[in-house]
Phi, psi and omega in degrees: 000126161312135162228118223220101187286089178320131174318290205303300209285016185272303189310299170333286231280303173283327182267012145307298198272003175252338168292286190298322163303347180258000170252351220186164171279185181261002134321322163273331172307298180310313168289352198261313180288337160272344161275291188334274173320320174289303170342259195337330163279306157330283211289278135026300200246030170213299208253008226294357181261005203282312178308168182279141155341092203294146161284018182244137179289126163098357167258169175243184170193131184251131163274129169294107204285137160088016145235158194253042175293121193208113160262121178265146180182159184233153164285095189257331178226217174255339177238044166223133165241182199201124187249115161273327182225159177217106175285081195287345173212086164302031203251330181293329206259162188285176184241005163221200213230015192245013172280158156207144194267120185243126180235087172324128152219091176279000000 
């Protein structure tokens, strides 16, 4: 399985890591944004249906274990998933499954 990372979920992925260095050194900002991508690649790209259902329609969402971390992604063909976002407060994301989303995908 493919996995294909969006300018936003990149984006997520540098203020993730700039967000966790101004609490922390930037050596835990780094391992924390690299247990992401690595979760995120493990899991995805052998399991990509495993995750819980997103509440935004057509996404899933994998939680980052021992962080308070969320990847959102979708299923675009059969062998592509596409990480749209990386959530650092799932508090940011809607709370119902009656959302719909404009994503680049770049």
């Amino acid at each position: 399985m493919r996995l294909k990372w969006t300018e936003l979920a990149a984006t997520d992925l540098d203020l993730i890591e700039s967000h966790i260095a101004t609490q922390n050194s930037s050596k835990v900002a780094i391992d924390a944004v690299l247990r992401v991508i690595d979760t995120t690649e493990l899991v995805l790209s052998g399991h990509p249906r495993a995750c819980r259902v997103g509440r935004v329609s057509g996404t899933r969402e994998l939680l980052i274990d021992g962080l308070p971390i969320t990847a959102i992604y979708r299923q675009n063909e059969v062998d592509q998933i596409q990480v749209l976002r990386i959530l650092y407060d799932a508090k940011r994301w809607p709370s119902t499954k009656n959302h719909t989303i404009h994503i680049s995908t770049g």
